[in-house]
Structures are given as C-alpha cells and as structure tokens.
C-alpha positions in Angstrom: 274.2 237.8 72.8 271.7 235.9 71.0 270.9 235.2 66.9 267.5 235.2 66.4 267.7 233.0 62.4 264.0 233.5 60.5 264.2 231.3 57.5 261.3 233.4 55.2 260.0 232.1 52.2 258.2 234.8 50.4 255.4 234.5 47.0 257.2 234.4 44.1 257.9 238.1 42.2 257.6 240.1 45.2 261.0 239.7 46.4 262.0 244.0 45.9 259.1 244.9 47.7 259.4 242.4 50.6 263.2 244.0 50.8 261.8 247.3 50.9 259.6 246.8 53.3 261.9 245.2 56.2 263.8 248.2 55.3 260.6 250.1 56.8 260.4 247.7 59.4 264.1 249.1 60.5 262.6 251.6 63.1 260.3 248.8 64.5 263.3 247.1 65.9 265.7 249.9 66.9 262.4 250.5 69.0 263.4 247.1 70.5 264.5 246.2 74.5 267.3 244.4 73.8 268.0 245.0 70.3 271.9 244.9 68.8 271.3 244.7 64.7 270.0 242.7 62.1 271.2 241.4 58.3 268.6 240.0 55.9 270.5 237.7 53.5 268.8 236.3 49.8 269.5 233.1 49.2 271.2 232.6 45.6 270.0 229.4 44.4 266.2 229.8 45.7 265.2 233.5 45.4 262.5 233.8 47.3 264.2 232.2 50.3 265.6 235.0 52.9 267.4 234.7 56.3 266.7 237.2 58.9 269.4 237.6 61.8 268.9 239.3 64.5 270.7 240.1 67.4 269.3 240.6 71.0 270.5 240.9 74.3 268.9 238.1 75.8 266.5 235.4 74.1 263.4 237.1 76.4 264.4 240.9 74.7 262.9 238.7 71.3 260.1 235.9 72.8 258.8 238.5 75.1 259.7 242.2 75.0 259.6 242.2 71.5 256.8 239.9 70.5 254.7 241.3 72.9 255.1 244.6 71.3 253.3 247.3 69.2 256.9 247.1 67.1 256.1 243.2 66.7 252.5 244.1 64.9 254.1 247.0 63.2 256.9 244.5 61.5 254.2 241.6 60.7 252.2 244.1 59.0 254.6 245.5 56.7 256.2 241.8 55.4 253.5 239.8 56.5 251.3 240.0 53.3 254.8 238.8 51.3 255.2 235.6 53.0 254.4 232.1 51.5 254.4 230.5 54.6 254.9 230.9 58.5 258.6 231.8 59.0 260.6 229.2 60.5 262.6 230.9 63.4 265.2 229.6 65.8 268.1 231.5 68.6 271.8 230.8 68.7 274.3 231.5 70.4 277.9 232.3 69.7 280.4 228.9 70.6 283.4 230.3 68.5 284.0 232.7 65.9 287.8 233.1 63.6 288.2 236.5 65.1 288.9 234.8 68.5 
C-alpha cells in the first residue's frame, strides 16, 4: 500500500469552498485503479495549508492509471482554480505503525 502526501496551499479565504469541492472530487477517485481512501487534513497554525492522503495500491495505480485519467482532469478542475501554488506531492510507504 502506498500514501500518496499532497501538501496544497490554497489563496487565502477560499478555504470552505476548496473543502467542498474535494468533497465533489470524491467520485473522481473512487473511479480510480488502485484506489483505497483518502483524508484531507487543515493545518491549524497556517490555514490555508492542506494535506491530501491518499492511498493506492501501487505507486503506478497514482503516477499512471490515475494521472492519465479523465478522473485526474475531473479532480484538477474542481480544486485547481483554489490553489496558490503547484501542490508539492510525494508516496510513502508504511515501515511501522503502533497497532503492530
């Protein structure tokens, strides 16, 4: 399994519709090869700062499947016009967690 982490930095003042619209965007990805869940998380002490997580399958169900997808161009258009700047995205994986 693999965490896709988008560090989004939206404009200033749009943070409720940005959140309403990845809530739109939620039947882009359940569209998704390779798709297992996401959380979008607001950062406290800079409000318009947001983490995406998702997980995938594999790191290809995200770089290719889903990039290369109608659901990709669906998601960028609904947040797109909210950010302030490209996201800055990177893939993890699970080494250890305190339920094992």
């Amino acid at each position: 399994m693999i965490t896709e982490i988008a560090q989004i930095d939206i404009k200033p003042g749009s943070e409720k519709d940005f959140e309403a619209a990845v809530a739109r965007a939620r039947a882009a990805f359940g569209r998704s090869k390779g798709f297992h869940g996401f959380e979008l998380h607001r950062s406290i002490e800079k409000p318009q700062r947001y983490r995406l997580m998702v997980k995938w399958e594999t790191l290809e169900n995200h770089t290719v499947d889903f990039r290369g997808s109608e659901s990709f161009a669906e998601w960028r258009g609904l947040v797109g016009p909210y950010f302030a700047s490209p996201p800055e995205v990177e893939h993890t994986e699970t080494v250890l967690t305190s339920a094992s």
